[in-house]
C-alpha positions as a Markdown table, in Angstrom:
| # | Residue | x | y | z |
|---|---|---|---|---|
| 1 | Unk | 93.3 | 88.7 | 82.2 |
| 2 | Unk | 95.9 | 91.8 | 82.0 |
| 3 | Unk | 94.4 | 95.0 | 83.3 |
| 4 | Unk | 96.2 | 98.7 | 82.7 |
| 5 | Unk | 98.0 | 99.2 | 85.7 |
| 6 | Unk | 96.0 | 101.7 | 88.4 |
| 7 | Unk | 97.7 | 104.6 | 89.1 |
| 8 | Unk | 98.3 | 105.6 | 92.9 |
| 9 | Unk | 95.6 | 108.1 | 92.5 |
| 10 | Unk | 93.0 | 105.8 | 91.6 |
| 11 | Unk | 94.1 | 103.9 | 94.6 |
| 12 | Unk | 94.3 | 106.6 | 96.9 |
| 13 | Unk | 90.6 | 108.0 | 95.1 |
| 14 | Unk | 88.9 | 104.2 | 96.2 |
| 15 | Unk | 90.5 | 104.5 | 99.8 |
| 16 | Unk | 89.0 | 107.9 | 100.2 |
| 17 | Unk | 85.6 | 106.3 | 100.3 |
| 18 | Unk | 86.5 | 104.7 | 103.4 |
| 19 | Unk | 86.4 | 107.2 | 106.6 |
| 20 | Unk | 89.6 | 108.5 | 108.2 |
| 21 | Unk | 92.2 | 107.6 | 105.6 |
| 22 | Unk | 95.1 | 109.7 | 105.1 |
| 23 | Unk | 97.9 | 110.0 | 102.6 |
| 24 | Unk | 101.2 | 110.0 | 104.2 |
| 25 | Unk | 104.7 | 108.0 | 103.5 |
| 26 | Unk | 106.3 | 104.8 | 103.9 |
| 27 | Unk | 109.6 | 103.4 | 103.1 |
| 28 | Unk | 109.4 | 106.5 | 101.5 |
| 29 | Unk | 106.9 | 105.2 | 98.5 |
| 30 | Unk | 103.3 | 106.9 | 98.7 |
| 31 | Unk | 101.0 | 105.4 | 101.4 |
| 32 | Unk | 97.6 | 105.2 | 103.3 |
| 33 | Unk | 96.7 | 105.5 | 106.6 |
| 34 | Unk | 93.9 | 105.5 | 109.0 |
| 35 | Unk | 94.0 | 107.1 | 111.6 |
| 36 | Unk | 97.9 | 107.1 | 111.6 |
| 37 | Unk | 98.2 | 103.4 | 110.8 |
| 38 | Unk | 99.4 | 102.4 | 108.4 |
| 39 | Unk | 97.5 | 99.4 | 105.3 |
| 40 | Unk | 98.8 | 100.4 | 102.3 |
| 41 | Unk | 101.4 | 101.5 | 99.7 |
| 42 | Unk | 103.0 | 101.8 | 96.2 |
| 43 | Unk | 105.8 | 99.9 | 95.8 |
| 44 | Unk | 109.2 | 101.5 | 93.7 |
| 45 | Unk | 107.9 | 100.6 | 90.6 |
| 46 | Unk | 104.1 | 101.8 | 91.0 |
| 47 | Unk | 103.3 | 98.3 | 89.4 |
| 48 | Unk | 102.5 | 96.8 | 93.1 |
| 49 | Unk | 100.4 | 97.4 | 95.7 |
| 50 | Unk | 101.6 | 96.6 | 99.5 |
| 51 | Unk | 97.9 | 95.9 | 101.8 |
| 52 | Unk | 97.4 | 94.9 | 105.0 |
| 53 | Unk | 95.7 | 91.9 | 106.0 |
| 54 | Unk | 95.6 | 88.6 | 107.8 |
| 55 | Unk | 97.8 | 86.1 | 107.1 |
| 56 | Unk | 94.6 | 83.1 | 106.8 |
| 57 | Unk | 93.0 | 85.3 | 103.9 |
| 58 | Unk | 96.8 | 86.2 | 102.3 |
| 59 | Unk | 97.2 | 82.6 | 102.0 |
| 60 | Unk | 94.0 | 82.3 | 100.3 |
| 61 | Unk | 94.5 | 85.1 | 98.0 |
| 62 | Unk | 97.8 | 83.7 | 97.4 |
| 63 | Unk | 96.2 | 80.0 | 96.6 |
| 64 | Unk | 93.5 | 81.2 | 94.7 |
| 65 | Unk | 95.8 | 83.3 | 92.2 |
| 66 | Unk | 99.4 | 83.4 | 92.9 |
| 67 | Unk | 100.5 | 85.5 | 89.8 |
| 68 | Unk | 97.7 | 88.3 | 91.0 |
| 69 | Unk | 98.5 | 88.2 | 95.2 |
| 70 | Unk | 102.3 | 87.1 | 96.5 |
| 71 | Unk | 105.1 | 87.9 | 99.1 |
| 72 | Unk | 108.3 | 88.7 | 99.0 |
| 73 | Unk | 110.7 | 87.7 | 102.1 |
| 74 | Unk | 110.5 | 90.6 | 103.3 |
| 75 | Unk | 106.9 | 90.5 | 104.0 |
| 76 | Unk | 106.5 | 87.2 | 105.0 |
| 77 | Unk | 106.0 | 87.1 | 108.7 |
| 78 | Unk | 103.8 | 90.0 | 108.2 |
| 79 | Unk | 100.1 | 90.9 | 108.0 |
| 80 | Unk | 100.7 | 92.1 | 104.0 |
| 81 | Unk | 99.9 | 90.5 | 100.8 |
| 82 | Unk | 101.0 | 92.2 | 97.6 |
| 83 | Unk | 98.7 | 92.6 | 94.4 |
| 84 | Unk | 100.1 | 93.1 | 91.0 |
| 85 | Unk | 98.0 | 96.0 | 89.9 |
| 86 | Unk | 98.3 | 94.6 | 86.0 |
| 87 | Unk | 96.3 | 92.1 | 87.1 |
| 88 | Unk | 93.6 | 93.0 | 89.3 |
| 89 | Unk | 90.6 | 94.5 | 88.5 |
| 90 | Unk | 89.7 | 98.1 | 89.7 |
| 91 | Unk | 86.7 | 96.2 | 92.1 |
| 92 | Unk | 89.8 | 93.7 | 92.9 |
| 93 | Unk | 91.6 | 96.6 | 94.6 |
| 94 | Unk | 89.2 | 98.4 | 95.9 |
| 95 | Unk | 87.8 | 95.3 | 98.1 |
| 96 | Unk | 91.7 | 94.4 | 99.1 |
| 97 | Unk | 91.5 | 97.8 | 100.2 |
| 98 | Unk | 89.1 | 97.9 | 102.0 |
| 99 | Unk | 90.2 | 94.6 | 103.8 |
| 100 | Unk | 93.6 | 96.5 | 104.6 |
| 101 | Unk | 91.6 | 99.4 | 106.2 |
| 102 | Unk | 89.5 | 97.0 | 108.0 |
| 103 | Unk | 92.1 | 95.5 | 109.7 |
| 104 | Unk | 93.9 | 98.9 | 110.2 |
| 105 | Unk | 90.6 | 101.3 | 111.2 |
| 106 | Unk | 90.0 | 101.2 | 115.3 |
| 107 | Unk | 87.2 | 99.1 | 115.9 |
| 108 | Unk | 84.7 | 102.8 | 116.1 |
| 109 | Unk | 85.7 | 103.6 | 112.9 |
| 110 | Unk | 84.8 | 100.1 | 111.6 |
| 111 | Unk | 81.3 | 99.8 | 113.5 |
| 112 | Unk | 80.9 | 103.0 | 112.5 |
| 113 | Unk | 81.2 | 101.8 | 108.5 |
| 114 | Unk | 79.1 | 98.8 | 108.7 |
| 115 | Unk | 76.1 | 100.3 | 111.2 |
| 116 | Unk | 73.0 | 100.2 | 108.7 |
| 117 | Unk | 71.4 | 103.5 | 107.5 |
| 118 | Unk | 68.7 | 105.2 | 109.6 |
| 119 | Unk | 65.7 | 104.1 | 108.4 |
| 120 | Unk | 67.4 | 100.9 | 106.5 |
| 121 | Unk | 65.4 | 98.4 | 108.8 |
| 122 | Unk | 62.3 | 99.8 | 107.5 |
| 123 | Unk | 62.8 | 99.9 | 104.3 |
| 124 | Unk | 63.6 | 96.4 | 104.0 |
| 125 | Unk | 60.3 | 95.4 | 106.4 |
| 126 | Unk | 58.0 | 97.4 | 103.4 |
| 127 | Unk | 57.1 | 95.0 | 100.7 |
């Protein structure tokens, strides 16, 4: 299924949800940061997205739809997967992003993100 392709500042919009990301440069192409590190950019043609993540679940993404996730050479013996944007869905790029910050984010930033609400335990226990 063919998608419009998402424009960086949808991108950069869904990885504003996440704490401590920054807009900045790479390779001179628009990019995201967190905290200074970098997970993510446009590539030249603003028809790819570059995100960080391990190489066990690029492999996957890569198996599980290889026209949607690949690597070139040059990012082969590194911690990115590349997403064709005309094909992934807009809850498809948000969760890769959110992978890339994940593996970016210093481990506070991270705990900080996943520690429940206060008052989330008791709202479960009430039936």
């Amino acid at each position: 299924m063919t998608h419009p392709v998402m424009s960086w500042s949808r991108v950069v919009t869904l990885a504003k949800e996440l704490p401590g990301v920054e807009e900045g440069l790479s390779y001179g192409q628009p990019s995201l940061k967190v905290k200074g590190k970098f997970f993510s950019r446009v590539r030249d043609d603003g028809a790819v997205l570059v995100v960080r993540t391990n190489l066990f679940a690029r492999q996957y993404l890569i198996d599980s739809d290889p026209e949607k996730y690949f690597v070139t050479d040059h990012y082969l013996n590194h911690p990115y997967v590349l997403v064709n944007l005309g094909l992934a869905s807009e809850a498809e790029v948000r969760e890769r992003i959110r992978e890339g910050w994940r593996e970016a984010a210093p481990a506070k930033l991270v705990k900080g993100l996943d520690a429940p609400e206060p008052g989330a335990a008791a709202r479960r226990d009430v039936k």
